[in-house]
C-alpha positions in Angstrom: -6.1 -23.3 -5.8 -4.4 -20.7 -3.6 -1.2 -22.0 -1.5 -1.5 -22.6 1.6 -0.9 -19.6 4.2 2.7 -19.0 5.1 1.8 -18.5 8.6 0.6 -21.6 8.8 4.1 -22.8 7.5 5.6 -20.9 10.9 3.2 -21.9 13.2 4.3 -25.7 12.4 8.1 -24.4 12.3 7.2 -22.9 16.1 5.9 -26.2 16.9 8.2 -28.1 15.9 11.1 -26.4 16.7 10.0 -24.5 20.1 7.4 -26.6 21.3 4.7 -23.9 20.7 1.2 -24.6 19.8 -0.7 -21.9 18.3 -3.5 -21.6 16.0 -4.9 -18.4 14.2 -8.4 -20.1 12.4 -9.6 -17.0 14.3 -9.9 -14.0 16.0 -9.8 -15.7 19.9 -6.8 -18.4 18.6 -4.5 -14.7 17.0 -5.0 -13.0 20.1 -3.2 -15.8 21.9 0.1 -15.5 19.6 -0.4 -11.8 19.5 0.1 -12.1 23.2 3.0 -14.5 23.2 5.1 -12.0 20.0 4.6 -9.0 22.1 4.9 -10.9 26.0 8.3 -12.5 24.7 9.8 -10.4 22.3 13.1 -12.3 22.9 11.5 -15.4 21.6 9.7 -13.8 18.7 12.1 -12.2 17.0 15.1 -14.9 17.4 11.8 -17.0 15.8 12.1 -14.7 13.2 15.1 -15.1 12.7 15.8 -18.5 12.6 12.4 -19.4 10.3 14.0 -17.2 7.7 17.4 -18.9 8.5 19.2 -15.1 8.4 22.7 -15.3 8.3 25.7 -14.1 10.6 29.6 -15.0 10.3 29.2 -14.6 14.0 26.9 -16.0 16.6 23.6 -14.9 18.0 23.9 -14.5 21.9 21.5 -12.0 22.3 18.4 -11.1 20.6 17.6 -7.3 22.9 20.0 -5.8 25.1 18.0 -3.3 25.9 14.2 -2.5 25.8 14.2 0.7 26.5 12.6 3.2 23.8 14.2 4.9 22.6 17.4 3.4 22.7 16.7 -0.3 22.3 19.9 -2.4 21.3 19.0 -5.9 18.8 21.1 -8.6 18.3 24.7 -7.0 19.4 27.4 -8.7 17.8 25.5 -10.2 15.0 26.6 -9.0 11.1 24.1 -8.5 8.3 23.9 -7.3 4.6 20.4 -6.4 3.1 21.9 -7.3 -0.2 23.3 -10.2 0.9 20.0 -11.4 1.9 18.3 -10.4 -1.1 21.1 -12.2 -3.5 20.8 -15.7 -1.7 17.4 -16.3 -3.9 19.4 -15.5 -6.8 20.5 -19.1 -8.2 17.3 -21.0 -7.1 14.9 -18.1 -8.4 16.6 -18.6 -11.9 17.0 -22.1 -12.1 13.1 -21.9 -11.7 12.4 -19.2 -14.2 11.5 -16.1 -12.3 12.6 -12.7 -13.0 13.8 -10.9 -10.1 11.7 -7.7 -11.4 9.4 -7.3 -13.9 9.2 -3.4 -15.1 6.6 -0.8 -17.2 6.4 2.7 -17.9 3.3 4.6 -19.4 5.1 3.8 -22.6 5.5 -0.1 -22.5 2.3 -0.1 -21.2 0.7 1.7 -24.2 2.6 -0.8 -26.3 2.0 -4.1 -24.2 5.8 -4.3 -23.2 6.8 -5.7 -20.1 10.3 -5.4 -19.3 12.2 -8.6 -16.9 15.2 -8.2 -14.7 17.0 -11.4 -14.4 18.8 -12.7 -10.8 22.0 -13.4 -12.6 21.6 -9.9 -14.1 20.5 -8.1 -11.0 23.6 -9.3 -8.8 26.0 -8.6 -12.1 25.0 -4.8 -12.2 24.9 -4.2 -8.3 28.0 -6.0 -8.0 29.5 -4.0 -10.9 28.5 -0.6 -9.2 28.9 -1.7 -6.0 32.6 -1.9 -7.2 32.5 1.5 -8.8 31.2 3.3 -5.5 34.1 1.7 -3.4 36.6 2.9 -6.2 35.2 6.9 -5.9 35.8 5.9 -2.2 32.8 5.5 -1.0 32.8 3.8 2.5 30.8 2.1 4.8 28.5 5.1 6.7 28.9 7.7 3.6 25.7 9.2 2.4 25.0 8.2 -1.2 21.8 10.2 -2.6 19.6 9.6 -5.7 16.5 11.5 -7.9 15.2 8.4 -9.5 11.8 7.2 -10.2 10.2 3.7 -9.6 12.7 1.5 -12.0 15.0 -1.1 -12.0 18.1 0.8 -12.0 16.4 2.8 -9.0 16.5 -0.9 -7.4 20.3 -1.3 -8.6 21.6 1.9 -6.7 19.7 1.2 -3.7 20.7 -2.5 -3.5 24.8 -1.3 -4.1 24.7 1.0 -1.7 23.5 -1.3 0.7 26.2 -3.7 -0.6 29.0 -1.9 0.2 27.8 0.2 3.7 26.8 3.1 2.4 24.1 4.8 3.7 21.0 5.5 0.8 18.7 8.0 0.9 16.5 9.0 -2.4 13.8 11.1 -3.8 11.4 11.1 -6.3 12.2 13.6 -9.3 8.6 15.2 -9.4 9.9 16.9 -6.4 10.7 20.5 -6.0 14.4 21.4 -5.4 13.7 23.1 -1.9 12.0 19.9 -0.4 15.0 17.9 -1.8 17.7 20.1 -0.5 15.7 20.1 2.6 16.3 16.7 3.3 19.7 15.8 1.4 21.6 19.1 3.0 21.0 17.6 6.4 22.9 14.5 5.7 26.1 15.7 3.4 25.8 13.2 0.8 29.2 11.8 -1.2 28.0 10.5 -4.4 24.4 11.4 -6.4 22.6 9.4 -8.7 20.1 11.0 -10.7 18.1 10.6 -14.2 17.6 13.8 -16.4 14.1 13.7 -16.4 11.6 11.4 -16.5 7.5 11.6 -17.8 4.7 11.2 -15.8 1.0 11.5 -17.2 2.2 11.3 -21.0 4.3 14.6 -20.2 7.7 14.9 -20.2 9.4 16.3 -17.8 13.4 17.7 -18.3 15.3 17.5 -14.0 18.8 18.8 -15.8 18.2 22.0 -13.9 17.0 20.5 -10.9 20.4 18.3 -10.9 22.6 21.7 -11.6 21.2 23.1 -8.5 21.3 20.3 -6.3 25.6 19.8 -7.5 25.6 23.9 -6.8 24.4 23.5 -3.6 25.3 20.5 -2.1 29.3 20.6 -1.3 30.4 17.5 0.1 29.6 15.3 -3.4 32.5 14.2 -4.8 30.9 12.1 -7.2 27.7 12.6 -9.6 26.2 9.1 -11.7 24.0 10.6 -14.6 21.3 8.3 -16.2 20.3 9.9 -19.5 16.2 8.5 -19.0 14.9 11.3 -20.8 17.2 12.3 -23.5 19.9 9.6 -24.5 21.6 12.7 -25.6 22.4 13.8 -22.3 26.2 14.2 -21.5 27.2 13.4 -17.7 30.5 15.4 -18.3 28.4 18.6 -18.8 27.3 17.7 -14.7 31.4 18.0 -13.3 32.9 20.2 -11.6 36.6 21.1 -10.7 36.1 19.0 -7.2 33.4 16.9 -8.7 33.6 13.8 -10.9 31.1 12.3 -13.7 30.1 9.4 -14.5 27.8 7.8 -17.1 25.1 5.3 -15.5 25.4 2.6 -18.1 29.4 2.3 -17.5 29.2 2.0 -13.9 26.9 -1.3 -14.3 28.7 -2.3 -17.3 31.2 -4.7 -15.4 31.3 -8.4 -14.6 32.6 -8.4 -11.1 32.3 -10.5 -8.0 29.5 -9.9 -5.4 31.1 -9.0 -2.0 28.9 -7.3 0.3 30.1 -6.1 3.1 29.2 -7.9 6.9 27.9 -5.0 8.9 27.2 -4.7 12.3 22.9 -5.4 12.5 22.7 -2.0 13.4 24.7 -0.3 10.6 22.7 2.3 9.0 20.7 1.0 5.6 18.7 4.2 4.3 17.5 7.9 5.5 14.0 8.2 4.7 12.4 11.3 6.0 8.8 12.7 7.8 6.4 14.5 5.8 7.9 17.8 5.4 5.2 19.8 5.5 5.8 21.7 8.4 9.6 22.8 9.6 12.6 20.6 8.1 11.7 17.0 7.3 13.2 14.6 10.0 15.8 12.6 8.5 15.4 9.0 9.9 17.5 6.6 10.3 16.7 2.8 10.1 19.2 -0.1 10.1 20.0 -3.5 8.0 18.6 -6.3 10.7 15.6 -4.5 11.6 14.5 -3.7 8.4 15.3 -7.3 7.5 13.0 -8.2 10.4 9.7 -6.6 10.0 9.7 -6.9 6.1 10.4 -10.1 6.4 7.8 -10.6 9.0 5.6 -8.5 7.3 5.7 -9.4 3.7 5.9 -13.3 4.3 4.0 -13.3 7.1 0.8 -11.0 7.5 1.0 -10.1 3.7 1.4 -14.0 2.4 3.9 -13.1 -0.1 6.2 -15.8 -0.1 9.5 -16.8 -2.8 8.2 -17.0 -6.4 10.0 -20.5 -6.8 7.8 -21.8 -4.5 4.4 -20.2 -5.7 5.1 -18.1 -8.6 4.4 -15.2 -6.5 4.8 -11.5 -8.3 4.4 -8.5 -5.3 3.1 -5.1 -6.6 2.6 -2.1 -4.5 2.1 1.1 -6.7 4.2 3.6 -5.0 6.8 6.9 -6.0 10.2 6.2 -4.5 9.7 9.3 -2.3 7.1 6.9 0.0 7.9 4.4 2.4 6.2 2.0 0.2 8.7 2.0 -2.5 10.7 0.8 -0.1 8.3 -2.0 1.1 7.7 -2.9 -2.5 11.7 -3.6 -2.8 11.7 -5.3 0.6 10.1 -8.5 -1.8 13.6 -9.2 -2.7 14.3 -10.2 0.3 11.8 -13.4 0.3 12.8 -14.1 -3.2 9.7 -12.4 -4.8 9.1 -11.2 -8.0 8.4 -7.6 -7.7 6.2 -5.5 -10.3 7.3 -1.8 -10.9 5.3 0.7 -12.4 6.7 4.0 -13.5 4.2 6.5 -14.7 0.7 7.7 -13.6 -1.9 5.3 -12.2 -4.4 7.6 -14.0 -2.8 7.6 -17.2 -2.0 9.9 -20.2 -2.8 13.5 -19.0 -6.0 14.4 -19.7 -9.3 12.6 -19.3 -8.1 10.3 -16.1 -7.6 7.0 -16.8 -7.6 4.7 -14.1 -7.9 1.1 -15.3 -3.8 1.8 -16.0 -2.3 0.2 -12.8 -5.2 -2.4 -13.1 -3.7 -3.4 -16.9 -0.2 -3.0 -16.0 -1.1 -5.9 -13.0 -2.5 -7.8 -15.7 0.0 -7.7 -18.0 2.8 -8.3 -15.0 0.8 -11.3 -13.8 1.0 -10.0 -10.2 -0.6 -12.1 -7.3 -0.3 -9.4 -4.7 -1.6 -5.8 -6.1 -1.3 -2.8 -3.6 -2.2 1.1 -3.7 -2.9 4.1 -1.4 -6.5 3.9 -0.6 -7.0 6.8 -2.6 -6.9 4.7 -5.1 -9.2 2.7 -4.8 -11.5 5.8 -4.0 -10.9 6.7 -7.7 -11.6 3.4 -9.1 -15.0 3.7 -7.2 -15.7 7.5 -8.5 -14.9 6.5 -11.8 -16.9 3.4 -12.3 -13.9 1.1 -12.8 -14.7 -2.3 -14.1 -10.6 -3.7 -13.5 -11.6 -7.5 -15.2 -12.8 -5.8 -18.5 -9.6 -3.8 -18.4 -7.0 -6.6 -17.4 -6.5 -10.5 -17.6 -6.1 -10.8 -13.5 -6.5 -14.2 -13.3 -3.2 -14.8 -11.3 -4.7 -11.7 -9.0 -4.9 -13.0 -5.1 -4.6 -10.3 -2.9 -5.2 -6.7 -2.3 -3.6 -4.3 -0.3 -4.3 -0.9 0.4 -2.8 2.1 3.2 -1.5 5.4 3.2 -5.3 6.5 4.9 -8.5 4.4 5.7 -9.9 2.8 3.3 -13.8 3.8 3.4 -16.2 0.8 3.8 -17.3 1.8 0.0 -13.4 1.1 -1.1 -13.8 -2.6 0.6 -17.6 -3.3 -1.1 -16.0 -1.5 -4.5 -13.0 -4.3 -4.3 -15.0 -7.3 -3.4 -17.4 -6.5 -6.6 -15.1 -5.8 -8.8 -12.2 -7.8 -8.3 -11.9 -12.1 -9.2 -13.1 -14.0 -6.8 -10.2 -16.5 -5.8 -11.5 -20.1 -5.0 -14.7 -19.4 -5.0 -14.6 -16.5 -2.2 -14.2 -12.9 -2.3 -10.9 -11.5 -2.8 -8.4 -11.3 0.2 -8.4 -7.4 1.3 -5.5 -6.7 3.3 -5.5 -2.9 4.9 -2.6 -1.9 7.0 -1.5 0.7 8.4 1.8 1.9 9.9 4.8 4.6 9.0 7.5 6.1 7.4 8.9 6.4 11.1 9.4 2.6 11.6 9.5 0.9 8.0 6.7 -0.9 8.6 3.0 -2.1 10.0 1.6 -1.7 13.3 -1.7 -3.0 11.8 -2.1 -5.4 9.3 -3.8 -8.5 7.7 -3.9 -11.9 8.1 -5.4 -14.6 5.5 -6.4 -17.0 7.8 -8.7 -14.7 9.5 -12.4 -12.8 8.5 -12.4 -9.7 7.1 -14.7 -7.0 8.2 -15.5 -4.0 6.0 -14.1 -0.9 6.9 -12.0 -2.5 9.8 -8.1 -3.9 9.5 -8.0 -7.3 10.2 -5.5 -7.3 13.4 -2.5 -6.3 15.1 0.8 -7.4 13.6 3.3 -9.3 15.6 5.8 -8.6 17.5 4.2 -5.1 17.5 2.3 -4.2 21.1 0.1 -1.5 20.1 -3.0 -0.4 21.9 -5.4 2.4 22.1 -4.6 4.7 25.2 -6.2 7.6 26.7 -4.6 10.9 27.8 -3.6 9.2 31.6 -1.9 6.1 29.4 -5.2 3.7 30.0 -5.7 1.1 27.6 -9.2 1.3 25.9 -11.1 -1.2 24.1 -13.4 0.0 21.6 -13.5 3.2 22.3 -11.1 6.0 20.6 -7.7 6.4 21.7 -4.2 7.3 20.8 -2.3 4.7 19.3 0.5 3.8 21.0 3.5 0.8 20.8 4.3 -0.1 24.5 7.6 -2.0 23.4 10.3 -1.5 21.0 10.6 -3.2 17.3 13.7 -3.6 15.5 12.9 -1.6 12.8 12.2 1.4 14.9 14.8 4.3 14.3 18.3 4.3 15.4 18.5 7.7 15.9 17.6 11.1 13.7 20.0 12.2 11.8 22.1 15.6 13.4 20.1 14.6 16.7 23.1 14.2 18.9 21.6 13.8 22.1 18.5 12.5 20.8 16.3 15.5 21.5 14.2 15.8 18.7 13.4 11.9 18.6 12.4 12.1 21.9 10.2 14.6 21.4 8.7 13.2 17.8 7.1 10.4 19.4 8.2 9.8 22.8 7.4 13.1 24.7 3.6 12.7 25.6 3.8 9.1 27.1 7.6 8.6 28.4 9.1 5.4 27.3 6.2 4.7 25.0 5.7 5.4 20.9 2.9 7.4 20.5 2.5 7.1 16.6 -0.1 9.8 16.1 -2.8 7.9 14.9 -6.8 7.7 16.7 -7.5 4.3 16.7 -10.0 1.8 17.8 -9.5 -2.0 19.1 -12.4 -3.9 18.2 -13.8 -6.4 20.5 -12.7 -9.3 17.7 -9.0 -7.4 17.7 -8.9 -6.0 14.8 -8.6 -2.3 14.4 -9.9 1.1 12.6 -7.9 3.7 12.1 -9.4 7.4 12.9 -7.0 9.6 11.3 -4.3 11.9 12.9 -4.5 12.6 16.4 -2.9 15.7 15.3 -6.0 16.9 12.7 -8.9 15.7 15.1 -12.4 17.4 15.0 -13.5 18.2 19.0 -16.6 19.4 18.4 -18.5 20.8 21.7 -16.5 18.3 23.8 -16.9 15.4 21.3 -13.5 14.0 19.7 -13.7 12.3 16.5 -10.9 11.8 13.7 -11.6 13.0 10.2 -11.7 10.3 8.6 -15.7 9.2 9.7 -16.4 12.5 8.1 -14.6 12.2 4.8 -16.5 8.5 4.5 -19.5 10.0 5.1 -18.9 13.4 2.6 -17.2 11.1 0.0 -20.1 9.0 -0.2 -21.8 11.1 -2.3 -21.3 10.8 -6.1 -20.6 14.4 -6.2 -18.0 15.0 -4.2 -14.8 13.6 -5.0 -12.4 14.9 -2.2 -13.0 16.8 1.0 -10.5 18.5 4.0 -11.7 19.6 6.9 -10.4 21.2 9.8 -11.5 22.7 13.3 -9.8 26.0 14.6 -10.7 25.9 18.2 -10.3 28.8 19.9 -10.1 29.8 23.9 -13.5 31.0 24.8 -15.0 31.2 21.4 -17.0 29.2 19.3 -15.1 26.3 17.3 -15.2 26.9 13.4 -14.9 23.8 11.0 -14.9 24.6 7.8 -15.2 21.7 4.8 -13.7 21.8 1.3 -14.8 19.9 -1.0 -14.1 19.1 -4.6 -17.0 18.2 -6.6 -17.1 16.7 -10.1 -16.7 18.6 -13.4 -20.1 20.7 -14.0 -21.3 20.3 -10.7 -21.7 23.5 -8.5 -22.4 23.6 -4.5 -25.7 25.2 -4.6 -28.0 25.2 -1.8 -29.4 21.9 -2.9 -26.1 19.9 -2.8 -25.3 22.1 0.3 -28.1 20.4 2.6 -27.4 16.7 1.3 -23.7 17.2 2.7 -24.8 18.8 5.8 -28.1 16.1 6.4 -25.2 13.3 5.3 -23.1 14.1 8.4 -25.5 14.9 10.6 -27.0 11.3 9.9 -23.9 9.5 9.4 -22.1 11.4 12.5 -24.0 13.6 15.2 -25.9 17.6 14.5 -22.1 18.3 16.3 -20.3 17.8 13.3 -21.7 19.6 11.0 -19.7 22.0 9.3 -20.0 26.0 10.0 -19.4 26.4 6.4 -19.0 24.6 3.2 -16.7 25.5 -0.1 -16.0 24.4 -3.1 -12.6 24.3 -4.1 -10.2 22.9 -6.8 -8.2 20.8 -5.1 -7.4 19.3 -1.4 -3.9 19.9 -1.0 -2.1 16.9 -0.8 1.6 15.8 0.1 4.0 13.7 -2.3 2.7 10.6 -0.4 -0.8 11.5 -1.0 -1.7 12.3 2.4 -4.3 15.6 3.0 -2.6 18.5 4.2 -5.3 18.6 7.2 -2.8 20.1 10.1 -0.7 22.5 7.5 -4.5 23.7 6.6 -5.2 24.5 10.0 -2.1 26.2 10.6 -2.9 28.6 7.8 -6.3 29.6 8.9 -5.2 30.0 12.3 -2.7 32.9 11.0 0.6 30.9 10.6 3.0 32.3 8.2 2.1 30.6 4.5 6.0 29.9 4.1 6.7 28.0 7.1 3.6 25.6 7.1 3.1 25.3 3.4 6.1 23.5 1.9 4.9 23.6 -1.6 8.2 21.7 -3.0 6.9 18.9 -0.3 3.4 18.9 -1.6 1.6 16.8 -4.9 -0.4 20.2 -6.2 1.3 22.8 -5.2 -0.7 25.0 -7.5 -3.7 25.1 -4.8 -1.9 27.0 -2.5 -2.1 30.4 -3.4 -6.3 29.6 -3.5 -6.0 28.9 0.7 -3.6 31.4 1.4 -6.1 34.3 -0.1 -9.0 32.3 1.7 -7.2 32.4 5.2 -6.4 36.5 4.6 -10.2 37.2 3.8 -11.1 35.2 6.6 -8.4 36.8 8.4 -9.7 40.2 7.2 -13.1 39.6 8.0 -12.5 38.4 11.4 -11.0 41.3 12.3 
C-alpha cells in the first residue's frame, strides 16, 4: 500500500493548529485552499513554516514586509542555513538505514553498481570543505563557481558553499567555454571547482582545456579545487598560477571536522542560476536561502508527495544536468530528508544505437519511488517502443513526473500503459511546470486529485497564477498569458549587476506593472487545472488566430515518422505571414509528397486549414538548448535576418552542430526573397 498523502498530513496540522478546515478529495474542495494560500499569503507561508518546524536563533515577527513585486521583503529578521536544514535528517535518516544519496554513472550501470552516500558521511565531507573554503578566505557573499556533472561530490560543493555563505553558482561540463564565461564573468567568482572531464554516451570527454581557459580568463579566482574524474592522473598543481592556488578535491573532503553553518539572514543569497542564454548574455539570477527552503519544501513534500525516507522509504529521482533548474530541485530532496537518486551519463545510453530503457534501469536498480524527466523523454520512450517493466524491477516505482515542455496526451497514455500500476490504479502522473526564474512550480500535481490527460492537475499553493489577456483580464478557459498576481518567496532577489533593478523589471515585470508575467500561454480549465501552450514569445498568429506551438508539435509528433518538429511564424507588416515546419523524421524515411500531405491533413484536422504550414522541411536536427528546450524564438530571429552570432549561442545550445544547416537556410531564403 502507498502512504498516505502528505497533504493530507498538513491539512490535519492546519486544523489542528489554525482552526482551518479544508479538504482537497477534489477539484471544487482545492480551489477553496488555493484561494485561502494565495488570499492570505501571511498565513500560508508562516504555515509553511511552522509544519516543517524551520528553524531561526531569532524570532519570526513578520512573515511579508512588503508585497510589492518586485521588491517583496520575507521574514525580516529571521536566520536560515540551507545546509543546516538539510543536515537535521542526518542522525534519524541513519539510524533508519537510508543513504542520503544513492549514485550511477553509465559505468556502474553497465556493471549493476549502485554507489550510497551515507548522512554521517555527507555532513563529514561538507563539513570538511566547508572548513577548507573559509581557510582560502572565502566569506559569506563570495562567488564560488563549479564545472561538475550530476554527482555526489557535485552535491558536496554545493551544500559547503551554502554552509559557510558563499554564494554557488555551477555549470555542466558539456558546455562550451563561451556560454560558461558568459555567465561566470558576470559574477567574479573566488574559488572554482571543476572535474577534468567527464563521459557521456560511452565517450569520453577531456574539460583540462576548458578549465585553462576559464583560470586565463577569469581574474578574481584566488583558489581552483581539481577533481581528477577523468584521469586519476591529473595533477591540480599543473592548474596554479602565481596569484592562484591548487588544490586536490580528495584532500579538501579528507577532514573530520565540526559542522558549523553559518545563521544567515533569510534573504542571504544561496546560488546564481541563470536564463536561457540563447539570446544576449544569460541573466544571472539570484535566489535566496528561505525562499528556496519554502517552495521546495512546499513543493516536493507537498504537491510532489515526496516525503523523509525514514518515514516511507522514499528515494526522489529527477534525471536532470546540473546546468538545469532541476538539478537543483532534485537536491532540494535533502531538505525533507529524502533519498535522492543521481544519474550521471546519457538517458539514451552508450553512443550509438539509442538506448533508452537506461534511466528506466538505473530507477530500478536505485529503487526510486518518485522518477522524473523532461517530457522529451518520455516522447522518446514512446518513439522507441519502450517497454520500462521488461527493462527494470520498478516495483517500488510510485510516481512520475515530467516538465521542461508539455507533455503530449500520447506521453500521458504511453505512461499509464507502460508503467506498474500502484494499488491497483494507474500510475500517479505529476506534470508541472514553472522556471529557472523562481526555483520552482507555478503548476503542479496533487495526488489526491484526478488526472486528466494532457492537462496539469492544478495550481500550486501559495502561487496566484491566472491566465490574463493583453488589458490584464482574467480568462477562464480560454488562452492567455500566464501571469503570478502576488509575490513568492522564492522569486528573485535581484539580478546580478542590476543596480537599480532595470533589467528585472523589464524581464518579467514590464508588460503588466506590479505583476510576473512568466511568458508562458496558458489555459485554466473549468476543473482548475491547467495546460500549458508554449511561449508567449514563440506563438503562431495565424490570420488573426493565436495559438502556442505546442498543439502543433502534438499533433505533427503524432505520427510515427516524425520524431521532432520546430516551427515558427515570421509575420510581417502588410505581407502574408510565412510558417515554416522542420521536422526530423526517422532513419530511412524521406518527406516525399506522400508524407507531405499526412502532416499537412494532420494539422489541418487536429488544428484549423489556418495552421497549416507554408512549407515543410526535413532537417537533421531541431536545435535545442542545454535544458532541452527548442530554439523556437532564436529560429525566428534568424529567418527574420538577425545576425547568426548574436541569436545563436551555440556554446548555450545541446547540438550545436545544426547550426550552420539554418544559418545557410535563412541566407537562401534571404537571397531568394530578395
Amino acid at each position: 500500500m502507498s502512504p498516505e498523502p502528505r497533504i493530507l498530513g498538513y491539512l490535519r496540522w492546519l486544523r489542528a493548529q489554525r482552526g482551518l478546515d479544508f479538504t482537497v478529495g477534489d477539484e471544487a474542495s482545492y480551489d477553496a485552499l488555493w484561494r485561502w494560500s494565495t488570499g492570505d499569503l501571511d498565513a500560508f507561508w508562516r504555515s509553511i513554516w511552522d509544519h516543517f518546524d524551520l528553524r531561526s536563533p531569532t524570532p519570526v515577527t513578520t512573515v511579508l514586509a512588503d508585497a510589492r513585486m518586485p521588491g517583496a521583503r520575507w521574514f525580516p529578521g529571521v536566520q536560515v542555513n540551507y545546509a543546516q536544514q538539510v543536515m537535521r535528517h542526518a542522525d534519524a535518516a541513519h539510524a533508519a538505514g537510508h543513504p542520503a544519496i544513492v549514485h550511477a554513472d553509465e559505468a556502474m550501470l553497465a556493471r549493476g553498481e549502485l554507489g550510497e552516500v551515507s548522512w554521517p558521511e555527507l555532513r563529514r565531507q561538507v563539513a570538511s570543505l566547508a572548513a577548507r573554503l573559509r581557510a582560502m578566505g572565502v566569506a559569506p557573499g563570495d562567488r564560488v563557481v563549479a564545472v561538475l556533472p550530476n554527482t555526489p561530490q557535485t552535491v558536496v560543493a554545493f551544500l559547503a558553499c551554502a554552509s559557510v555563505g558563499a554564494v554557488w553558482s555551477v555549470c555542466s561540463p558539456d558546455m562550451g567555454p563561451v556560454a560558461v564565461l558568459d555567465r561566470f564573468r558576470q559574477i567574479e567568482p573566488k574559488v572554482l571547482i571543476a572535474c577534468d572531464g567527464y563521459v557521456f554516451g560511452g565517450v569520453a570527454h577531456d574539460r583540462r582545456p576548458l578549465l585553462h581557459q576559464l583560470l586565463a580568463e577569469l581574474p578574481t579566482l584566488t583558489d581552483v579545487v581539481v577533481w581528477p574524474r577523468l584521469d586519476a592522473g591529473t595533477d591540480a598543481q599543473a592548474f596554479a598560477g602565481a596569484r592562484r592556488r591548487a588544490h586536490e578535491w580528495g584532500t579538501l573532503v579528507a577532514d573530520d571536522v565540526a559542522f558549523e553553518p553559518a545563521w544567515l539572514p533569510f534573504d542571504h543569497p544561496l546560488w546564481i542560476v541563470y536564463s536561457s542564454g540563447t539570446t544576449g548574455l544569460p541573466k544571472a539570477i539570484v535566489h535566496g536561502h528561505g525562499g528556496v527552503m519554502l517552495e521546495a519544501l512546499k513543493l516536493g513534500v507537498l504537491h510532489n508527495d515526496v516525503g523523509a525516507s525514514v518515514d516511507t522509504g522514499d528515494r526522489f529521482h529527477w534525471y536532470s544536468s546540473t546546468g538545469w533548474i532541476m538539478w537543483n530541485c532534485q537536491v532540494g530532496g535533502l531538505l525533507g530528508g529524502t533519498t535522492i537518486c543521481l544519474f550521471d551519463g546519457s538517458p539514451a545510453g552508450p553512443h550509438g544505437a539509442p538506448d533508452w530503457t537506461t534511466l528506466w534501469r538505473f530507477a530500478g536498480l536505485a529503487g526510486a519511488t518518485f522518477f522524473g524527466a523532461g517530457a522529451a523523454f518520455y516522447a522518446s520512450c514512446l518513439k522507441a517502443d519502450v517497454k520500462p517493466q521488461h527493462a527494470a524491477a520498478l516495483s517500488r516505482l510510485r510516481a512520475v513526473g515530467s516538465t521542461g515542455s508539455p507533455l503530449a496526451v500520447e506521453g500521458y497514455r504511453w505512461i499509464w500503459e507502460r508503467l506498474p500500476r500502484v494499488d491497483g490504479e494507474r500510475i500517479w502522473l505529476t506534470s508541472i511546470s514553472g522556471g529557472t526564474d523562481f526555483a520552482g512550480a507555478f503548476i503542479a500535481g496533487l495526488r489526491t486529485l484526478p488526472v486528466v490527460e494532457g492537462e496539469m492537475q492544478c495550481r500550486c499553493l501559495g502561487a496566484a497564477v491566472e491566465a490574463w489577456d493583453e488589458q490584464g483580464r482574467a480568462l477562464v478557459d480560454e488562452v492567455g498569458e500566464l501571469v503570478c498576481t502576488k509575490p513568492m518567496p522564492s522569486m528573485p532577489l535581484y539580478l546580478w549587476n542590476d543596480p537599480d533593478g532595470t533589467r528585472l523589471h523589464d524581464s518579467y515585470f514590464d508588460v503588466y506593472p506590479g505583476v510576473w508575467r512568466h511568458g508562458d500561454w496558458i489555459r485554466i480549465t473549468p476543473r482548475g487545472g491547467a495546460i500549458i501552450y508554449g511561449r508567449s514569445d514563440a506563438t503562431i498568429n495565424r490570420h488573426g488566430i493565436r495559438m502556442g506551438t505546442a498543439e502543433l508539435y502534438r499533433a505533427v509528433e503524432a505520427l510515427p515518422e516524425v520524431l521532432d518538429s520546430l516551427v515558427v511564424d515570421l509575420e510581417y507588416l502588410g505581407r502574408e505571414s510565412y510558417m515554416p515546419l522542420f521536422v526530423v523524421l526517422r532513419d530511412g524515411v524521406v518527406l516525399d509528397a506522400a508524407l507531405e500531405k499526412r502532416i499537412r491533413d494532420e494539422i489541418r484536422t487536429a488544428l484549423s486549414p489556418r495552421h497549416v504550414p507554408s512549407e515543410i522541411v526535413q532537417v537533421k536536427a531541431i536545435p535545442r538548448t542545454l535544458s532541452g528546450k527548442k530554439m523556437e524564438l532564436p529560429v525566428k530571429k534568424l529567418l527574420l535576418g538577425a545576425d547568426p552570432a548574436k541569436v545563436m549561442n551555440r556554446d548555450a545550445m545541446a547540438n550545436a552542430d545544426c547550426v550552420d544547416w539554418y544559418v545557410e537556410f535563412a541566407r537562401r531564403r534571404a537571397a531568394g526573397a530578395g
